[in-house]
N, CA, C and O atoms as CSV, one atom per row, in Angstrom:
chain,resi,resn,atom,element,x,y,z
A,1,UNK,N,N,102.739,83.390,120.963
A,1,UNK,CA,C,103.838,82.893,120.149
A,1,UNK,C,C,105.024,83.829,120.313
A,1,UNK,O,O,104.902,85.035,120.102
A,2,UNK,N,N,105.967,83.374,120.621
A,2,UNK,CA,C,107.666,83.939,120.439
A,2,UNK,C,C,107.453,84.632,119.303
A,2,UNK,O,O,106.744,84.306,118.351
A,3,UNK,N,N,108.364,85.997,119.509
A,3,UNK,CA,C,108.399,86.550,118.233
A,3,UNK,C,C,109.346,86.164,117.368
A,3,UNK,O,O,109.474,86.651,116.245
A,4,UNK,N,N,110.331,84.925,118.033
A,4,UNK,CA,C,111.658,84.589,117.152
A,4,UNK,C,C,111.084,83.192,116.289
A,4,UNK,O,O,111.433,82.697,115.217
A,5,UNK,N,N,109.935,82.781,117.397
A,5,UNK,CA,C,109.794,81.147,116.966
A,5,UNK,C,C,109.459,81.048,115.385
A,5,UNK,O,O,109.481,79.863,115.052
A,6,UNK,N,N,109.169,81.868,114.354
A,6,UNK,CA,C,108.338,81.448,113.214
A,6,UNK,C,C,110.489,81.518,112.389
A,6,UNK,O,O,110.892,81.042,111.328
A,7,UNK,N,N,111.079,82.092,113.195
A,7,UNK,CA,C,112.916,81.803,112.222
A,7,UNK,C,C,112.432,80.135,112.126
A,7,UNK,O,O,112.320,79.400,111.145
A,8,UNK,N,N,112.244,79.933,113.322
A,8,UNK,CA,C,112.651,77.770,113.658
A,8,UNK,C,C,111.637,77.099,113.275
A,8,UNK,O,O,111.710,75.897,113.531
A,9,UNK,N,N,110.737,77.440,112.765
A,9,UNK,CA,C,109.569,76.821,112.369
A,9,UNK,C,C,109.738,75.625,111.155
A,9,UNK,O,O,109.236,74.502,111.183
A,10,UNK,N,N,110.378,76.059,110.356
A,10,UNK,CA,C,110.709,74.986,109.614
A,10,UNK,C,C,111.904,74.065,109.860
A,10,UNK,O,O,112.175,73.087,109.164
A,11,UNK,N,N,112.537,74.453,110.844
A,11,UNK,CA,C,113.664,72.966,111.413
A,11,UNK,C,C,112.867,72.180,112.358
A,11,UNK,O,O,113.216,71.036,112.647
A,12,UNK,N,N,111.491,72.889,113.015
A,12,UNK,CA,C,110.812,71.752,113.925
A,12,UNK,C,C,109.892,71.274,113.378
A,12,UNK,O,O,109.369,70.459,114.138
A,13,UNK,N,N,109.016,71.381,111.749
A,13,UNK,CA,C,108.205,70.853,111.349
A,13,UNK,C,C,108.042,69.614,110.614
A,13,UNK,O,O,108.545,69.672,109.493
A,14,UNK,N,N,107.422,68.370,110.942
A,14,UNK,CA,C,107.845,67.325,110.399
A,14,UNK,C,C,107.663,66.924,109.554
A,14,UNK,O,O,107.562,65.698,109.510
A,15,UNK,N,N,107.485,67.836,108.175
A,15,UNK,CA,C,107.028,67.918,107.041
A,15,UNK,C,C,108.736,68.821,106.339
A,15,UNK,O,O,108.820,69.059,105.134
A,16,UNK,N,N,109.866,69.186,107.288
A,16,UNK,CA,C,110.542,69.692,107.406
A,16,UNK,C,C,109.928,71.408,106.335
A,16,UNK,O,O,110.235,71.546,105.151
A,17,UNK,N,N,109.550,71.879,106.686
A,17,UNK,CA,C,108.658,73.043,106.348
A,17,UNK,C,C,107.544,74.135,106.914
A,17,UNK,O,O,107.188,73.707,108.012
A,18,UNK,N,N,107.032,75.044,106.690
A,18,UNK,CA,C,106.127,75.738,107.248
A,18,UNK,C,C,105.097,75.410,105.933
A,18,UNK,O,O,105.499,74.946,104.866
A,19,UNK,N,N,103.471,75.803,106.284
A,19,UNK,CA,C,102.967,75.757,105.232
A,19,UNK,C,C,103.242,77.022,104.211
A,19,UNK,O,O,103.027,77.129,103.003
A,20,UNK,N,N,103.740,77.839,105.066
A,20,UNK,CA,C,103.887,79.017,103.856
A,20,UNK,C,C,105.219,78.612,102.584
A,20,UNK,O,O,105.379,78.814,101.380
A,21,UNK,N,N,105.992,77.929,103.722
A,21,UNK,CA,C,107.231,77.543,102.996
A,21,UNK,C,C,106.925,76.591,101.949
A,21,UNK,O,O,107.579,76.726,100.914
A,22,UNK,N,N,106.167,75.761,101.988
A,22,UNK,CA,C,105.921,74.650,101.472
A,22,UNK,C,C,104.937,75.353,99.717
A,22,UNK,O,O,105.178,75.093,98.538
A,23,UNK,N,N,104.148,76.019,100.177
A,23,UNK,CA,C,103.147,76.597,99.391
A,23,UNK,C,C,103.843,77.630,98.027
A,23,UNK,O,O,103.572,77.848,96.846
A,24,UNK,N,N,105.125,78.173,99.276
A,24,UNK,CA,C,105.699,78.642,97.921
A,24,UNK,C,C,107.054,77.807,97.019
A,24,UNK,O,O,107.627,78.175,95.994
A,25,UNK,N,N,107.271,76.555,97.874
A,25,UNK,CA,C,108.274,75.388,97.158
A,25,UNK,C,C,107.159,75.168,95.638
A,25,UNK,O,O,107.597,75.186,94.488
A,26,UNK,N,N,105.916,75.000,95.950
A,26,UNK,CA,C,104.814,73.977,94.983
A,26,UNK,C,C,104.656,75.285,94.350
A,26,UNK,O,O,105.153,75.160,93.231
A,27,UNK,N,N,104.253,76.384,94.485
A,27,UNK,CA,C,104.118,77.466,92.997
A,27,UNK,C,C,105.357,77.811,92.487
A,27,UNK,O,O,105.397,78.212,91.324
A,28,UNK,N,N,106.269,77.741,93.068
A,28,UNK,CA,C,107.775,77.914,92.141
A,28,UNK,C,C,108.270,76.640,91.587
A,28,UNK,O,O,109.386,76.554,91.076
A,29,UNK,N,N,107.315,75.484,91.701
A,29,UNK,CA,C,108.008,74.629,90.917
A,29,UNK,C,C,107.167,73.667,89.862
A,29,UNK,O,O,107.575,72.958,88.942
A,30,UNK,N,N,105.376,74.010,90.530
A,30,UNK,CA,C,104.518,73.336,89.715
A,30,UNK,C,C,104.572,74.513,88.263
A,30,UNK,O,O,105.189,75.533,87.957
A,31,UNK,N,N,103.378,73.504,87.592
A,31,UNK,CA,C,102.890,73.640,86.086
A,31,UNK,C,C,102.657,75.573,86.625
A,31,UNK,O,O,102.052,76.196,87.497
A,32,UNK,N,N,103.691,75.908,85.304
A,32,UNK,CA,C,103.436,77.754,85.517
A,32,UNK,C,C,102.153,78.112,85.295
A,32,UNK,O,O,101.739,79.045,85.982
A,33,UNK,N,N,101.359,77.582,84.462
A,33,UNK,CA,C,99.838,77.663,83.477
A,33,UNK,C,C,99.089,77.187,85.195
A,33,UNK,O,O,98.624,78.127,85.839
A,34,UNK,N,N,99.050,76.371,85.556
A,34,UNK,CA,C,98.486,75.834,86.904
A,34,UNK,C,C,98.891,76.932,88.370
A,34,UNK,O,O,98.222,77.085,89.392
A,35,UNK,N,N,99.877,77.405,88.087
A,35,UNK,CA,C,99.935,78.195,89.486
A,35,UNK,C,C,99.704,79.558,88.999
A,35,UNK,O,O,99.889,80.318,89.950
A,36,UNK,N,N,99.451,80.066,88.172
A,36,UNK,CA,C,99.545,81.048,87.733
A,36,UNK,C,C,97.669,81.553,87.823
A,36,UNK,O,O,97.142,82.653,87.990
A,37,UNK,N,N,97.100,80.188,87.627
A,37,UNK,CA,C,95.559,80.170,87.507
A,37,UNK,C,C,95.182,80.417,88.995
A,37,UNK,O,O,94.640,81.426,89.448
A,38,UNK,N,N,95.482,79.559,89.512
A,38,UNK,CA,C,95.438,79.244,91.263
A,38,UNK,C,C,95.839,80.577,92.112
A,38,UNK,O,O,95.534,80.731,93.295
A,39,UNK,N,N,96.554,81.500,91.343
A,39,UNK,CA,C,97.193,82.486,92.170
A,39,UNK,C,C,96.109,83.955,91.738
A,39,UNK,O,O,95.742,84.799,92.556
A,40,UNK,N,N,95.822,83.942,90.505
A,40,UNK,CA,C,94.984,84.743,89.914
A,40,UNK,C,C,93.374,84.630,90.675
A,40,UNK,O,O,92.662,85.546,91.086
A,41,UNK,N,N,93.114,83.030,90.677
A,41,UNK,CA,C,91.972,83.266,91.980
A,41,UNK,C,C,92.120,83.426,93.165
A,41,UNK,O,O,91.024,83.721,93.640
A,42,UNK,N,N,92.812,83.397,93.849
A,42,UNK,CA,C,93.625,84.062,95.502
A,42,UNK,C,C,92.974,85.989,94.965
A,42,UNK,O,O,91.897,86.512,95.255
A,43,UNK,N,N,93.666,86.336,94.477
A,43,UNK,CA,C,93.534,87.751,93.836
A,43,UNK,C,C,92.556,88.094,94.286
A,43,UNK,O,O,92.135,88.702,95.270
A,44,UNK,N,N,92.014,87.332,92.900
A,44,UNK,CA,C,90.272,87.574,92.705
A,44,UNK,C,C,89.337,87.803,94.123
A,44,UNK,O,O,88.405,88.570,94.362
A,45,UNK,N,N,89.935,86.919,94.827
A,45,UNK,CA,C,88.793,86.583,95.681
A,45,UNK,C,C,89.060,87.366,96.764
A,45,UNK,O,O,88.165,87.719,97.532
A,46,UNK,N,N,90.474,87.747,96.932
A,46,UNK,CA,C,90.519,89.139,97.708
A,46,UNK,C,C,90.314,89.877,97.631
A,46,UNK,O,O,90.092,90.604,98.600
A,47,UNK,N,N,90.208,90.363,96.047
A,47,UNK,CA,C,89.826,91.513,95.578
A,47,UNK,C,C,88.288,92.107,95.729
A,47,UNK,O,O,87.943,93.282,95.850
A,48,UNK,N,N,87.238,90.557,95.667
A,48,UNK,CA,C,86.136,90.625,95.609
A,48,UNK,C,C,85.663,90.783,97.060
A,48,UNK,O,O,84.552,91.275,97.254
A,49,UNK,N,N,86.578,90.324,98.295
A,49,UNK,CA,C,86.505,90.587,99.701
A,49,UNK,C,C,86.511,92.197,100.199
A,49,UNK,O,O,85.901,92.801,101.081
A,50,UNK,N,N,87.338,92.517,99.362
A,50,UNK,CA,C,87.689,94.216,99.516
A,50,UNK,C,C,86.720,94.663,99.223
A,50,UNK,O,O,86.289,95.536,99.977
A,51,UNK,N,N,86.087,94.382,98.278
A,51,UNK,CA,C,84.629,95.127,97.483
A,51,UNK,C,C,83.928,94.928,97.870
A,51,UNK,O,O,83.056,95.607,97.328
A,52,UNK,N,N,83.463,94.282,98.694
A,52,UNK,CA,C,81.857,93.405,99.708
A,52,UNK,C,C,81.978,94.625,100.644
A,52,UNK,O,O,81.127,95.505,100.772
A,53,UNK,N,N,83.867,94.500,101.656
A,53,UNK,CA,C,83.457,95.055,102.440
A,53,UNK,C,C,83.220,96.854,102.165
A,53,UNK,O,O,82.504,97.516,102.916
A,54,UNK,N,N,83.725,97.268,101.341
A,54,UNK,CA,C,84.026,98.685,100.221
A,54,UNK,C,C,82.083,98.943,100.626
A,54,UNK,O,O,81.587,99.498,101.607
A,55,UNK,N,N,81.624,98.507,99.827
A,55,UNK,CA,C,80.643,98.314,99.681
A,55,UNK,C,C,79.263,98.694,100.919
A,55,UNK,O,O,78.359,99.529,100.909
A,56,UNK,N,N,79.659,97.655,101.869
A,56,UNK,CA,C,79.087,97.699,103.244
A,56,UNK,C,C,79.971,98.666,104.492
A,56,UNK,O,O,79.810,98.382,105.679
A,57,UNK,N,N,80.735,99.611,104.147
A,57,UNK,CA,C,81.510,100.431,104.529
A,57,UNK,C,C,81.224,101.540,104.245
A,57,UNK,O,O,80.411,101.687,103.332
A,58,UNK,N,N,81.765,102.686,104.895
A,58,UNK,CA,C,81.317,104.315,104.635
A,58,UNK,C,C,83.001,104.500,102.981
A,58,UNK,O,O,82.772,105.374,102.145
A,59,UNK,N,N,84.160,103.795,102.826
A,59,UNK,CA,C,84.782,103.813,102.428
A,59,UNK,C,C,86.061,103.163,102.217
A,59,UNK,O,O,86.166,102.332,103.120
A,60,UNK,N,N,87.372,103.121,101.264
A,60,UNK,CA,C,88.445,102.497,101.214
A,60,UNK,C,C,89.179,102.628,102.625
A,60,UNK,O,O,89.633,101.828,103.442
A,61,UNK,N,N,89.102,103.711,102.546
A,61,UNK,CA,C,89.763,104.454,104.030
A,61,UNK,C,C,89.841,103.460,105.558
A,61,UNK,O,O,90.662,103.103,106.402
A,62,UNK,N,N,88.241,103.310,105.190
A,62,UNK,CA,C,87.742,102.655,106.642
A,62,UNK,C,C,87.700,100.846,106.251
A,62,UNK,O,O,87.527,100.007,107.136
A,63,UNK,N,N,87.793,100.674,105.542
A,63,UNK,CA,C,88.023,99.235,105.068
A,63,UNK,C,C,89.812,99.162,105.146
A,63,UNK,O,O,90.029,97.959,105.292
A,64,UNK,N,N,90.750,99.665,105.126
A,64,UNK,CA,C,92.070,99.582,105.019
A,64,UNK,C,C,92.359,99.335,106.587
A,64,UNK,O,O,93.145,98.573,107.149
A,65,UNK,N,N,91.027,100.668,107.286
A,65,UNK,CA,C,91.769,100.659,108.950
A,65,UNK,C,C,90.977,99.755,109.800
A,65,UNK,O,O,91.396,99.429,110.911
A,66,UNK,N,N,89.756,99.298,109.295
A,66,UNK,CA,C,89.225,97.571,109.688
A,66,UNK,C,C,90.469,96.381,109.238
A,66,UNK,O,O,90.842,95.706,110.198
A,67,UNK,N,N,91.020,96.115,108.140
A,67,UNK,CA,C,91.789,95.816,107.942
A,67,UNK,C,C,92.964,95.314,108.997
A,67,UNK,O,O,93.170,94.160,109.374
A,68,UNK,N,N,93.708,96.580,109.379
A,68,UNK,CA,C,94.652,96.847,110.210
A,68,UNK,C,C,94.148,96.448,111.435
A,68,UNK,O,O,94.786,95.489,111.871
A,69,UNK,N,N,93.271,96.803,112.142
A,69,UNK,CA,C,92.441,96.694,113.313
A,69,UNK,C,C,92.341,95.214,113.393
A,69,UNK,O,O,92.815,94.538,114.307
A,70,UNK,N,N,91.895,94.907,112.693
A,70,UNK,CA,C,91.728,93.064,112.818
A,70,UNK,C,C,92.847,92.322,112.960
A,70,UNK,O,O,93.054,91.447,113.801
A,71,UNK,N,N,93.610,92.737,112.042
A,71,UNK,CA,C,94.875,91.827,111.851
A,71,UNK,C,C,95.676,92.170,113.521
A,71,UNK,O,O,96.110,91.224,114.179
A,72,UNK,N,N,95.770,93.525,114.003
A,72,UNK,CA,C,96.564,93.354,115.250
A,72,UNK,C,C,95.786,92.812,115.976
A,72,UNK,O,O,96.408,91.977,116.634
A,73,UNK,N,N,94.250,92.825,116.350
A,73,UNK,CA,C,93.022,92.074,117.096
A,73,UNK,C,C,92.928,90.304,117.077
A,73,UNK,O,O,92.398,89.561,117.903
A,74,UNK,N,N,93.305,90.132,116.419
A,74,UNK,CA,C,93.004,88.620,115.914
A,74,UNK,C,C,93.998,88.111,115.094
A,74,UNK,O,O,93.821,87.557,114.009
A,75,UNK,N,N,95.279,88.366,115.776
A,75,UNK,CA,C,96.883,88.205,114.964
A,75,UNK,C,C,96.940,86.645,114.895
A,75,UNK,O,O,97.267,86.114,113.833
A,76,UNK,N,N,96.586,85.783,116.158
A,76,UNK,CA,C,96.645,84.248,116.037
A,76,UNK,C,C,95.828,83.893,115.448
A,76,UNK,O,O,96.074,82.919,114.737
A,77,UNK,N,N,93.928,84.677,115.400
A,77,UNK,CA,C,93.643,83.663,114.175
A,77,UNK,C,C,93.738,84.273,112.681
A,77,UNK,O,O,93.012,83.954,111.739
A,78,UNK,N,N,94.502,84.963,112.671
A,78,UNK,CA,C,94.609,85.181,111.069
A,78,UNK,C,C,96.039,84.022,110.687
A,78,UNK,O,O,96.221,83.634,109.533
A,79,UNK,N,N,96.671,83.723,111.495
A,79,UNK,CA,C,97.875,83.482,111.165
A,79,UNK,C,C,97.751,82.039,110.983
A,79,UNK,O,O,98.533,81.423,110.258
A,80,UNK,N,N,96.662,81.401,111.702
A,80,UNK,CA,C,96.326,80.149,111.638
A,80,UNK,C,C,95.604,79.926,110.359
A,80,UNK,O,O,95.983,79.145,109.486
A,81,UNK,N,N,94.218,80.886,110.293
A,81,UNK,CA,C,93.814,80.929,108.295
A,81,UNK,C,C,94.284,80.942,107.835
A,81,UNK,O,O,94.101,80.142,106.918
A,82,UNK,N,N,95.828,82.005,107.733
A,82,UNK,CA,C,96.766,81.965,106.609
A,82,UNK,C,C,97.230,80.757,106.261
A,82,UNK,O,O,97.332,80.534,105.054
A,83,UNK,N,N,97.621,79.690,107.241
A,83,UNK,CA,C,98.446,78.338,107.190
A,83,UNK,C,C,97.052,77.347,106.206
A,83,UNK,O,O,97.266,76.911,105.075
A,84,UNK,N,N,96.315,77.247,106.608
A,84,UNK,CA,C,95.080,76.411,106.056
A,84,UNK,C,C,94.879,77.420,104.530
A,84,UNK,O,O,94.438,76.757,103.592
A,85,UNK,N,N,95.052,78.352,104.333
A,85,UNK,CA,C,95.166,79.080,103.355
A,85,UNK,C,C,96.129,78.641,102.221
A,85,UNK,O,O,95.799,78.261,101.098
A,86,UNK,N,N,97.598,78.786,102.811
A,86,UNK,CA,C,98.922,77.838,102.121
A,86,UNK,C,C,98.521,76.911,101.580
A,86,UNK,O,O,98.456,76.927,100.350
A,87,UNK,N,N,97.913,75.219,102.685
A,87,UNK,CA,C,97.711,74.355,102.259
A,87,UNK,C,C,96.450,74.548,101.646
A,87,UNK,O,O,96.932,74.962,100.592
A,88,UNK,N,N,95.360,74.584,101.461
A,88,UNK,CA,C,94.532,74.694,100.699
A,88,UNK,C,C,95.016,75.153,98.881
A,88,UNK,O,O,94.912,74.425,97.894
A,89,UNK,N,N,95.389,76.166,98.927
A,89,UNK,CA,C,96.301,76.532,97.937
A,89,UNK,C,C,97.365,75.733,97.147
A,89,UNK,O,O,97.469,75.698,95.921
A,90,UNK,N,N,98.056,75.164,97.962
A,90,UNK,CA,C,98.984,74.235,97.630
A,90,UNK,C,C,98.023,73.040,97.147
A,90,UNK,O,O,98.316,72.572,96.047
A,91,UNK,N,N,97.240,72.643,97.616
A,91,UNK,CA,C,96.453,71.258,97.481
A,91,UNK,C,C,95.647,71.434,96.237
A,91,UNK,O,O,94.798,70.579,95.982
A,92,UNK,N,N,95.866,72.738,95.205
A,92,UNK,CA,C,94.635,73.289,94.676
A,92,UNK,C,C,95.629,72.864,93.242
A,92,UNK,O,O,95.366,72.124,92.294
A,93,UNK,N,N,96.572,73.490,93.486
A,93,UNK,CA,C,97.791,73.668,92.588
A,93,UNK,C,C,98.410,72.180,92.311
A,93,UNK,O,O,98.775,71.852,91.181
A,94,UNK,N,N,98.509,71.197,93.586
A,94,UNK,CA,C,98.860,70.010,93.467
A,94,UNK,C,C,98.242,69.048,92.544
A,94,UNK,O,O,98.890,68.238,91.880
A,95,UNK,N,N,96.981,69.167,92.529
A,95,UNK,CA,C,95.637,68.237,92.275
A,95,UNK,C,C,96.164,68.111,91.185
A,95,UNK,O,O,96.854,67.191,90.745
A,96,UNK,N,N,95.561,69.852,90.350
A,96,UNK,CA,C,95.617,69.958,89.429
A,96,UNK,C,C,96.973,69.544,88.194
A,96,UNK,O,O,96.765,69.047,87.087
A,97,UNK,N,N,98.245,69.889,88.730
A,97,UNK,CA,C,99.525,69.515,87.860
A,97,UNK,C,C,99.586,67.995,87.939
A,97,UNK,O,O,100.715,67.593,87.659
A,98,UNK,N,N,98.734,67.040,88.230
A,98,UNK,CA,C,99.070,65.192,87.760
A,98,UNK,C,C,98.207,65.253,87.000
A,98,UNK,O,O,97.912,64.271,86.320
């Protein structure tokens, strides 16, 4: 991927949006009580990711630089989870505010 292409991403998407863009249109505008819940389990569940790996790790230390290590290792597929992440999120938040 271009390092410029994610500026144009939302003038070529035919949803006119990115999912990140989109994800944060629907928590800045849905039910505050509803995104506020939805965002608190995102947290959670990272938080509880950190601690698994904390856990099965010699330390924070080495869980921060697995962390780092992955994300430059596997930059396209994190970036692709992240998007299914957005929408998932968004779809969570959506349901719920009708």
């Amino acid at each position: 991927m271009d390092k410029y292409s994610a500026l144009f991403e939302d003038e070529d998407d035919v949803f006119l949006g990115s999912p990140k863009s989109k994800f944060f249109d629907v928590v800045f505008n849905a039910n505050n009580d509803v995104a506020r819940f939805e965002l608190e389990a995102m947290v959670n569940r990272m938080a509880a990711m950190e601690l698994y790996m904390e856990e099965h790790m010699e330390s924070l230390e080495a869980v921060e630089k697995k962390i780092k290590d992955f994300l430059y290792t596997k930059a396209d597929e994190v970036e692709a989870h992240a998007k299914n992440t957005y929408i998932f999120y968004m779809g969570a938040i959506l349901s719920k505010s009708e």
